[in-house]
GUMI-243069 format. One record per residue: residue in three letters; z, y negated, x negated of N, C-alpha, C, O, CB in turn. Coordinates in steps of 0.02 Angstrom, whole numbers, plus 50000, padded with zeros to 5 digits. Glycine has a CB too. Example, Ala and Ser with C-alpha at 12.3 -4.5 7.8 and 13.67 -1.06 7.14 Angstrom:
BEGIN
ALA503905028449340503905022549385503905016549340504235016649288504525022449435
SER503545011249358503575005349316503944999849355504024994349330502865003049296
This chain:
BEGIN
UNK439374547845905439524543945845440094538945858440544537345819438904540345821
UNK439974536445935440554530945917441234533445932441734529845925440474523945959
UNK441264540145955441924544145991442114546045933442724546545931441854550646048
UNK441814547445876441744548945796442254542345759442834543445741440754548345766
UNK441944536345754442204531445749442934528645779443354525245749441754528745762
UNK442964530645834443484528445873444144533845852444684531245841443224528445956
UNK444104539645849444454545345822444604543245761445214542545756444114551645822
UNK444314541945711444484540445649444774534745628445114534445578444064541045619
UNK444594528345678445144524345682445964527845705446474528645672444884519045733
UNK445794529445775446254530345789446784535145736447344532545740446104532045847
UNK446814541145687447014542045661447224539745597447734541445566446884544745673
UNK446704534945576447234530045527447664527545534448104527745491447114525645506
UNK447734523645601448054519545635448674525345650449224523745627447594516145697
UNK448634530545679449284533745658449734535145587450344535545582449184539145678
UNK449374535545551449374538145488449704530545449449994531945397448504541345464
UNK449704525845459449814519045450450654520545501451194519445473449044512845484
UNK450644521245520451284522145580451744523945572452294521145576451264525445627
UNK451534532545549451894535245522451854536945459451954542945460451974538745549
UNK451784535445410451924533445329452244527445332451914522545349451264532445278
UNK452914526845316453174522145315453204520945250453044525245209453664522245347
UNK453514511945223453394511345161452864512445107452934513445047453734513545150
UNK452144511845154451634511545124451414504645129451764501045164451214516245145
UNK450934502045102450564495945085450254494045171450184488745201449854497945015
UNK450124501745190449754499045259450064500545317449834500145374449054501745269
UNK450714502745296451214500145377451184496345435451204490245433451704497245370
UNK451144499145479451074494245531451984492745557452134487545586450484498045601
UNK452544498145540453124497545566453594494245519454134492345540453334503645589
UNK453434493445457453934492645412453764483245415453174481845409453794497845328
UNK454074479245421454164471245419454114469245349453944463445339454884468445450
UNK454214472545307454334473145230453384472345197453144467845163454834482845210
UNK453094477545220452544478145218451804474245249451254473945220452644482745231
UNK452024471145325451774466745363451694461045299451194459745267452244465145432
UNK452504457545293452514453345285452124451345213451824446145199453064452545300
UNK452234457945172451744458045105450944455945116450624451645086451734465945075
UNK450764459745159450004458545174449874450745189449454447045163449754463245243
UNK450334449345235450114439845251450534438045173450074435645140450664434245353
UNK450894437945147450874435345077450234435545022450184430944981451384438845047
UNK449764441045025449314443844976448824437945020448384435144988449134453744973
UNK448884436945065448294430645112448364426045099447904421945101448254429245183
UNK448984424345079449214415145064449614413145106449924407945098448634409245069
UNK449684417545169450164415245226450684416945203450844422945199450104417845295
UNK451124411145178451754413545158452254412345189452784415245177451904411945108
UNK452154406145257452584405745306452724411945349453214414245377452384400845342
UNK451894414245339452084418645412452594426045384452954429845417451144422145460
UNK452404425745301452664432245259453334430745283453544434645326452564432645166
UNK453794425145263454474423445272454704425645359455284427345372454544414545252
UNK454334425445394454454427745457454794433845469455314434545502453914428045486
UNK454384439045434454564443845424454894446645379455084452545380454254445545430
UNK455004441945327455684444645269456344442345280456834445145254455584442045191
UNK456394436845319457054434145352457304437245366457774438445328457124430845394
UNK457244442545444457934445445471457824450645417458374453445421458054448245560
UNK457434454345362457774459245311458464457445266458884461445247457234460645259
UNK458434450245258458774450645224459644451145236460074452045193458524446645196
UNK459714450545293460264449345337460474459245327461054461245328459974445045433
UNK459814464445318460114469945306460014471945236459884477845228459914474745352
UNK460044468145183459934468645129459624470745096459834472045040460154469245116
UNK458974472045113458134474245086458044470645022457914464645026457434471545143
UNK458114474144950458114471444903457454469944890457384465244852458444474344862
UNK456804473044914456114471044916456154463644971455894458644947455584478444947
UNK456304463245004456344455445033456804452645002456604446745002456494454245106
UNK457364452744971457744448844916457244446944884457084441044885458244452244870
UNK457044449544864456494446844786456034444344806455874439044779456144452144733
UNK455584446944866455024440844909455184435344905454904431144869454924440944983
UNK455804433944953455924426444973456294423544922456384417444921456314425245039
UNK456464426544888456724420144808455934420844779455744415544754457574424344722
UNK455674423844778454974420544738454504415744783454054412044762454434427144712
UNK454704416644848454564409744888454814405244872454464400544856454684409244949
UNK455454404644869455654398544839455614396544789455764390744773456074397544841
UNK455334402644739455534399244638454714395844655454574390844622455634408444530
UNK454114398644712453444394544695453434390444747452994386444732452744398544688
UNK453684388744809453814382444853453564384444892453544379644930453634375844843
UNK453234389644923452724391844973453264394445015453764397344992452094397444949
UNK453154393145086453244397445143454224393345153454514391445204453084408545117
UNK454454393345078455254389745073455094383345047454554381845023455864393745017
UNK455664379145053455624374345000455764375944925456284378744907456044369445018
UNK455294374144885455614376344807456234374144802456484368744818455244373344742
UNK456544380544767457294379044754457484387844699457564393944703457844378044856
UNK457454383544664457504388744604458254391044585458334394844537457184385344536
UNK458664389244613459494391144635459394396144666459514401444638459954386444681
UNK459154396044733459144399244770458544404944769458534409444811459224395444813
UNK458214404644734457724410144678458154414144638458234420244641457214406044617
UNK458354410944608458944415344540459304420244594459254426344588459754408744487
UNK459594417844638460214420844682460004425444714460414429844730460544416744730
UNK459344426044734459114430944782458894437044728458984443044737458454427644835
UNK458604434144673458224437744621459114440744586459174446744598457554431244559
UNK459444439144567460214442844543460254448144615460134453944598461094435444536
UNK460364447644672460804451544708460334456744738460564461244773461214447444761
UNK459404456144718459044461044729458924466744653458744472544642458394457244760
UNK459124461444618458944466744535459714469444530459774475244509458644460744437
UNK460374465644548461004471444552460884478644601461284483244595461734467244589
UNK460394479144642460254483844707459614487444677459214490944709460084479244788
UNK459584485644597459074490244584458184489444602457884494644586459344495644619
UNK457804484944626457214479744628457024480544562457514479644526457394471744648
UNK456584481644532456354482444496455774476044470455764474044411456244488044513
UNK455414474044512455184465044467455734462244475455844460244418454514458844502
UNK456314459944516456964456544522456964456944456456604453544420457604459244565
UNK457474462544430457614464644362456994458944315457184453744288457464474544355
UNK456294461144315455994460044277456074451444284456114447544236455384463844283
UNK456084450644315456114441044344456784439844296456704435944249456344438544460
UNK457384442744305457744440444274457724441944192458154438644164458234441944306
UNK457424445044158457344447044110457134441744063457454439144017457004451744119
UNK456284440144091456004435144084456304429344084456094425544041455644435144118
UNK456884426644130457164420744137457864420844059458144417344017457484420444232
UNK457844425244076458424424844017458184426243922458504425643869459034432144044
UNK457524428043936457194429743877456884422943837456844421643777456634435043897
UNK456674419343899456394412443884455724412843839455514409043795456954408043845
UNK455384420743873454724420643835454194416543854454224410843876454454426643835
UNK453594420743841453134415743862452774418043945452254416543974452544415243795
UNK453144420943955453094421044029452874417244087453244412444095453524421644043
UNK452374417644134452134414144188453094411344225453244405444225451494420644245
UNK453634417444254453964414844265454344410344205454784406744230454194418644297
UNK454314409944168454794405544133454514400044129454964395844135455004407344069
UNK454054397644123453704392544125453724389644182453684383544187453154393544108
UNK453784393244231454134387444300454714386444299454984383344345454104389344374
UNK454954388244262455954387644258456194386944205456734389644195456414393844276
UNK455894383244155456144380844085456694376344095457064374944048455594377144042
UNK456764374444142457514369644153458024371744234458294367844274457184359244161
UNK458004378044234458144381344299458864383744260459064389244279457504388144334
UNK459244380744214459934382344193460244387244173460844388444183460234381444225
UNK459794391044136460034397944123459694397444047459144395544028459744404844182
UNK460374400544007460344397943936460064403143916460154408143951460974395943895
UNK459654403843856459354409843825459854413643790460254411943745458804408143778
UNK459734419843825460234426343834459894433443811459684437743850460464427043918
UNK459874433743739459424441243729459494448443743459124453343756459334442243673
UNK460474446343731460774453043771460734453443847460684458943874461534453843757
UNK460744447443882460524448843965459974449943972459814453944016460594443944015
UNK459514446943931458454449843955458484456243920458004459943929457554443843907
UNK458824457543893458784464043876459014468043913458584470943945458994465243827
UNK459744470243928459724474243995459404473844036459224479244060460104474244024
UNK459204468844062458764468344134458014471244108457584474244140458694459044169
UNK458034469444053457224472544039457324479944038456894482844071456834470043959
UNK457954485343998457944491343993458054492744078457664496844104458494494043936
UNK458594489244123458534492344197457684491744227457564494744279459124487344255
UNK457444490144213456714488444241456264492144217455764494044245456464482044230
UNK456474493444151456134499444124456454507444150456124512644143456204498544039
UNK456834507344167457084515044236456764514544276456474519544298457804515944282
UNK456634507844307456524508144382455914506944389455614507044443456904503644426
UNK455654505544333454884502444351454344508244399454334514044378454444500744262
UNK454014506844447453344510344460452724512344468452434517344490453294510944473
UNK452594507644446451894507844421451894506244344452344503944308451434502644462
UNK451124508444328450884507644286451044501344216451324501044162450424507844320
UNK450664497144261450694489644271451554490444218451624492344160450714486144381
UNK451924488744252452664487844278452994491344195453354488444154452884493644372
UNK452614501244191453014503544151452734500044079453134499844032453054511444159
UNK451934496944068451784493644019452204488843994452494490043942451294491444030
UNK452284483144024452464478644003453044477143985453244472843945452304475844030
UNK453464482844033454364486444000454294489443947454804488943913454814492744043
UNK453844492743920453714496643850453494490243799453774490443744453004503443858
UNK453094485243808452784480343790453554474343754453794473743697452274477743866
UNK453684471643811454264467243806454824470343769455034467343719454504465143874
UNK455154477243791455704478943749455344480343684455754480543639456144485043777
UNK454854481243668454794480943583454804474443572455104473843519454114484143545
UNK454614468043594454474461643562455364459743560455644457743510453864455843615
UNK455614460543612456574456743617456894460643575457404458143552457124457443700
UNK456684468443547457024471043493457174468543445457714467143421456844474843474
UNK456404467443419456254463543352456524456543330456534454243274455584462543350
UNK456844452743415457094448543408457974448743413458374444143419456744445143444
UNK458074456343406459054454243399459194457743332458764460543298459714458843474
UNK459764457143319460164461043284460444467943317460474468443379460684456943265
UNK460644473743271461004478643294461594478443345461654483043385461194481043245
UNK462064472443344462404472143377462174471843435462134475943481462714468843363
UNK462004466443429461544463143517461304471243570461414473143627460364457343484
UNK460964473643510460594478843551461134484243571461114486643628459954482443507
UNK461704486543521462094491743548462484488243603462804492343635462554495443495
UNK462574481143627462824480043661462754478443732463164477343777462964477943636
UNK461974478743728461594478943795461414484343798461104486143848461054474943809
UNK461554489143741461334496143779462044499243797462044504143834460824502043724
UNK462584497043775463124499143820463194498243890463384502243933463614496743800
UNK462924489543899462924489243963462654491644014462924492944068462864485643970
UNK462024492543995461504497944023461864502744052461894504344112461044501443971
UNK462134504944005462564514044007463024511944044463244517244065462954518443929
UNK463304508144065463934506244117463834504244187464224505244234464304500544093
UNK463144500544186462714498544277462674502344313462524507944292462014496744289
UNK462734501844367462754503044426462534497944465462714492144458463304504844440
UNK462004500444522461604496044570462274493544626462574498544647460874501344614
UNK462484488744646462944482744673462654480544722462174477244701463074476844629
UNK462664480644800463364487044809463124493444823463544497944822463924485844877
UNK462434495244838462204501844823461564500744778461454495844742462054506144890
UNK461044507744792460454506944756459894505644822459794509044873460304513944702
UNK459724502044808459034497644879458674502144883458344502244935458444489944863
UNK458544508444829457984510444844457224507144876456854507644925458204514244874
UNK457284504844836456464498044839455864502544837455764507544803456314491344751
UNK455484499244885454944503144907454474504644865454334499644832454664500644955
UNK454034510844846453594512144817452974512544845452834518444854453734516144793
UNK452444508044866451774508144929451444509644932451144509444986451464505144951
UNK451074513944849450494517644863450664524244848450254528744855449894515444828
């Protein structure tokens, strides 16, 4: 029984190894660092999202600016939130995108409500693209709801113009300077 036990560890534990870009990675730093985030350790998360970002991991872009837009693990600094959250949703990040959406939508959003004076003027044609890129990229469930959800409510709130004009833009994006291909974990 326990050679039973021990085997079946042991093959998770491979299986964790080699599946990379899963939730239960043991090799990916991206993934580590998620798990001590989901704990509250958000210092120790930043440990491990730091040197990503130096190779431009748009899933650690968007970690560590949401460290900073909630003060944990960084000092709050919601500049430096926006900035990380722009150059991970240009690379295609998919909550990035949604973060910025929200910020520029000025709904009633958990993020907007921490950033009602974070300097970014209400923009329906920018929460709108960012909401239709987020709605491409979204992956989960979760994710494709609330992109189906939100772009009906910001519709209702433009004119025709507005909308053919963020859906031009749409039609013109391109992920800057590539596509991150952001991890999908389960």
């Amino acid at each position: 029984m326990i050679k039973r036990i021990a085997l079946l560890i042991a093959i998770m534990f491979l299986n964790a190894c080699f599946m990379p870009k899963t939730y239960y990675s043991t090799t990916d730093n991206y993934t580590v660092g998620l798990r001590w985030f989901d704990r509250g350790a958000f210092e120790k998360a930043a440990q491990y999202w730091d040197p990503l970002l130096e190779k431009e991991d748009c899933d650690a872009e968007y970690r560590v600016g949401l460290l900073y837009f909630i003060g944990q693990g960084k000092p709050q600094n919601n500049e430096k939130a926006i900035d990380l959250w722009r150059k991970a949703a240009n690379g295609n990040q998919q909550r990035a995108q949604w973060a910025l959406g929200d910020l520029y939508h000025q709904n009633d959003s958990a993020i907007y409500h921490r950033c009602a004076k974070c300097g970014l003027e209400k923009d329906l044609v920018q929460a709108y693209v960012w909401y239709r890129l987020f709605e491409k990229s979204a992956k989960y469930n979760n994710e494709k709801e609330y992109a189906k959800q939100i772009l009906t409510k910001i519709t209702s709130e433009m004119n025709a113009d507005q909308i053919k004009q963020g859906d031009d833009l749409v039609a013109k994006w391109l992920p800057t300077p590539k596509d991150c291909g952001a991890r999908s974990l389960w």
